[in-house]
C-alpha positions in Angstrom: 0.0 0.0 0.0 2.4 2.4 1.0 4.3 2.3 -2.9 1.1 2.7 -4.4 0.0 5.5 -2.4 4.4 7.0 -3.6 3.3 6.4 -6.8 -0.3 8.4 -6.4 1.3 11.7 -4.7 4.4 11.7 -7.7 1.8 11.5 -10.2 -0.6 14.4 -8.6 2.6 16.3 -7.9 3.6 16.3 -11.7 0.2 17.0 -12.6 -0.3 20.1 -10.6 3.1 21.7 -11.6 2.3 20.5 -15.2 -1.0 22.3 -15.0 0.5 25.5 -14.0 3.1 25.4 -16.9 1.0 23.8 -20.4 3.9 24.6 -22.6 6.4 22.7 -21.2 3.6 19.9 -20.7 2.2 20.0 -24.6 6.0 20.2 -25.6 6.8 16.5 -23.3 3.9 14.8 -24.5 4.2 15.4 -28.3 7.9 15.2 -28.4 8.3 11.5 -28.6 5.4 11.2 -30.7 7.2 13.1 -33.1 10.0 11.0 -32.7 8.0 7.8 -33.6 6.5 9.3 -36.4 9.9 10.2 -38.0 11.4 7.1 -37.6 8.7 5.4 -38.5 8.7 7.8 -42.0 12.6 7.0 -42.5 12.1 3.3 -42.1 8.9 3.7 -44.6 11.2 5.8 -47.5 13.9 3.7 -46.9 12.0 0.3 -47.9 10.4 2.0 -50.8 13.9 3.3 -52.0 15.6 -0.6 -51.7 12.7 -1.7 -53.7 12.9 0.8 -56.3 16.7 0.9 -56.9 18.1 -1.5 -58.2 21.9 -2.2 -58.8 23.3 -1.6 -63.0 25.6 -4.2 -63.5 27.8 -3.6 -66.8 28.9 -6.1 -69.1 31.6 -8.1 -68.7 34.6 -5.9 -70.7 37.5 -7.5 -72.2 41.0 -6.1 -70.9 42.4 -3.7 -74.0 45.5 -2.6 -74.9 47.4 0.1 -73.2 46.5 3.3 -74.4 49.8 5.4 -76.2 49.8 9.0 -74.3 49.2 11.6 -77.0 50.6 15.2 -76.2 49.3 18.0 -75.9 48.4 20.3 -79.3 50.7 22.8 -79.5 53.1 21.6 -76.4 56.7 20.8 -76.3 56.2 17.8 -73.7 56.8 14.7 -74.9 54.0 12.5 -72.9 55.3 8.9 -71.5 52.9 6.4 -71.5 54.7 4.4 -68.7 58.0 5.4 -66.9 59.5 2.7 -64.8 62.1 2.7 -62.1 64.6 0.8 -59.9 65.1 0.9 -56.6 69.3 0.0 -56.7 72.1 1.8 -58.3 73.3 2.5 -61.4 76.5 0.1 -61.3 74.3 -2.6 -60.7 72.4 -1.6 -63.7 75.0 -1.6 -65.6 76.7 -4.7 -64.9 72.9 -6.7 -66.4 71.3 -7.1 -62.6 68.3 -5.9 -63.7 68.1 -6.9 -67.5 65.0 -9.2 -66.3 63.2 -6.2 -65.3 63.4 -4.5 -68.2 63.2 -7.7 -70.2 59.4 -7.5 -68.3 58.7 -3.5 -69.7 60.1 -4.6 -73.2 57.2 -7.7 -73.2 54.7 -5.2 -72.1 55.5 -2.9 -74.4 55.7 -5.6 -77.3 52.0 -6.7 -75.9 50.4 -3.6 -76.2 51.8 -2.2 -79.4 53.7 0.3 -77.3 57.9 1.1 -78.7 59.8 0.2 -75.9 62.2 3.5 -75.3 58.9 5.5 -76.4 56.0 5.2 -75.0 57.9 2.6 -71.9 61.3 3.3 -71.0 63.1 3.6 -67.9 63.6 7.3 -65.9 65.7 6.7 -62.6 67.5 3.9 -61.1 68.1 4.8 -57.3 66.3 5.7 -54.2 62.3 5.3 -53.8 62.2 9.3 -53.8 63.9 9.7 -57.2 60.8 8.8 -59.0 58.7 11.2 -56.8 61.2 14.0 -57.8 61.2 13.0 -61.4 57.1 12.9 -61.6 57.6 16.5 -60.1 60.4 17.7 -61.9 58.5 16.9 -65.4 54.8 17.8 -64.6 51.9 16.3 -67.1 54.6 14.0 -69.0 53.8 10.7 -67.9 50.6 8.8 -67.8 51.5 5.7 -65.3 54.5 4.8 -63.4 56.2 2.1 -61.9 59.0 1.3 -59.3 60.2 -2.1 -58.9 61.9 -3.3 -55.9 65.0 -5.5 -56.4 65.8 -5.8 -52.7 64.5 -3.9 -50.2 62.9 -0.4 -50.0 65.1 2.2 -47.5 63.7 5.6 -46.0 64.4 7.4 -43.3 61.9 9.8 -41.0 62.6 12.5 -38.3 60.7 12.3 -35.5 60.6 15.3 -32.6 61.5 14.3 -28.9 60.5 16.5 -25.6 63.3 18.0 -25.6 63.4 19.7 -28.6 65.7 17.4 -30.3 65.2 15.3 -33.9 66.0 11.9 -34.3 66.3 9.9 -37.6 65.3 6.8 -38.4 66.7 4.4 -40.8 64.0 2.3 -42.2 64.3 -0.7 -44.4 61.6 -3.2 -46.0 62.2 -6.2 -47.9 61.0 -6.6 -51.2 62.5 -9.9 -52.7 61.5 -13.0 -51.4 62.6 -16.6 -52.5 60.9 -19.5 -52.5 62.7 -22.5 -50.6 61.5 -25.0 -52.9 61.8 -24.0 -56.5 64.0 -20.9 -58.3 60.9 -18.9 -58.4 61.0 -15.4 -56.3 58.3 -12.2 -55.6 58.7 -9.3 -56.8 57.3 -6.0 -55.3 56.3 -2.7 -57.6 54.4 -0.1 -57.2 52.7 2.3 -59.4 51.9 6.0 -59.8 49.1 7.5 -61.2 46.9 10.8 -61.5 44.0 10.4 -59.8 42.4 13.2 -61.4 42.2 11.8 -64.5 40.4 8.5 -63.4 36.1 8.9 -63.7 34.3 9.5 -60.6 31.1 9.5 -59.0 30.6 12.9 -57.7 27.0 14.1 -58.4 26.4 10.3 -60.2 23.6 8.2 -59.0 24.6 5.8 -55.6 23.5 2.5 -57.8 26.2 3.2 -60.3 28.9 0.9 -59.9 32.2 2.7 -59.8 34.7 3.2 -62.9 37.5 1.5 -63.6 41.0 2.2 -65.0 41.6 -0.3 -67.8 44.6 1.3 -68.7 46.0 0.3 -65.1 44.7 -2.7 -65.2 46.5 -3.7 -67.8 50.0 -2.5 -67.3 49.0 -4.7 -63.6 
């Protein structure tokens, strides 16, 4: 008896004060109704909008050629269709270490009607930044790149202590691994490309699948 008559004097307390103030009483009672009824309207619109859309699937498109880079009209640039690099030196080079790799860009150029020393020929044989400061130093003159990794991948990075001080950190990654059983051996590369010149979705419908780059595909 004595919670129920708790529960009677709460509930005649709150009624009285929210008697004396019908704004703030109007305002908590239609509040979470308006709630419901807005998620009730958002799970409503979003049914109706699975239903409607439905996902465009495109036809299953053949890998083409690699497409030759055309210069500008009226520029002096000569446009690259792919620049490789080596991560190594140029004694190395030299002495046929990495004739295989370039064996590799002379069979891709031969596959996609490209002229090896043309439209894919080598730029810098060095560090990983060289190609970075190549791609800078000759803006708009080279439609992909690639870096190949011979046997590992060295940087170094600063990094700012309490006191004020910088310390520098060698880093280094392999990039060549053997296999124990056969001759055979991975390889790592990476590639460079503008992504401003790839197709995007901005201001495109959400059920639109996304673009691809079959020129990157197939120098991959």
């Amino acid at each position: 008896m004595t919670l129920i008559m708790q529960i009677k004097v709460l509930l005649w307390k709150n009624w009285t004060i929210l008697k004396r103030k019908k704004r703030i009483m109007v305002f908590m009672t239609i509040t979470p109704l308006m709630i419901c009824f807005m998620l009730s309207s958002i799970e409503s619109i979003s049914k109706e909008s699975y239903q409607v859309i439905s996902i465009h699937e495109r036809d299953i498109e053949p890998i083409k050629p690699i497409r030759r880079c055309v210069s500008a009209r009226f520029s002096d640039i000569e446009c690259t269709t792919v620049g490789y690099g080596i991560i190594g030196s140029k004694q190395q080079d030299s002495r046929g270490k990495y004739d295989y790799i370039h064996q590799i860009m002379k069979n891709a150029a031969s596959a996609n009607d490209l002229e090896y020393g043309v439209d894919i020929k080598p730029v810098v044989v060095g560090a990983p930044s060289d190609m970075l400061e190549y791609l800078e130093t000759n803006p708009n003159a080279t439609l992909y790149a690639v870096m190949f990794c011979d046997s590992e991948w060295r940087d170094t990075f600063q990094r700012s202590l309490l006191n004020g001080t910088k310390s520098e950190y060698d880093l280094r990654f392999p990039c060549k691994f053997n296999h124990k059983e056969d001759n055979r051996h991975m390889l790592m590369y990476t590639m460079y490309y503008n992504f401003t010149l790839t197709p995007n979705l901005i201001l495109k419908k959400f059920s639109e699948p996304y673009y691809k780059d079959f020129n990157l595909m197939s120098l991959k």
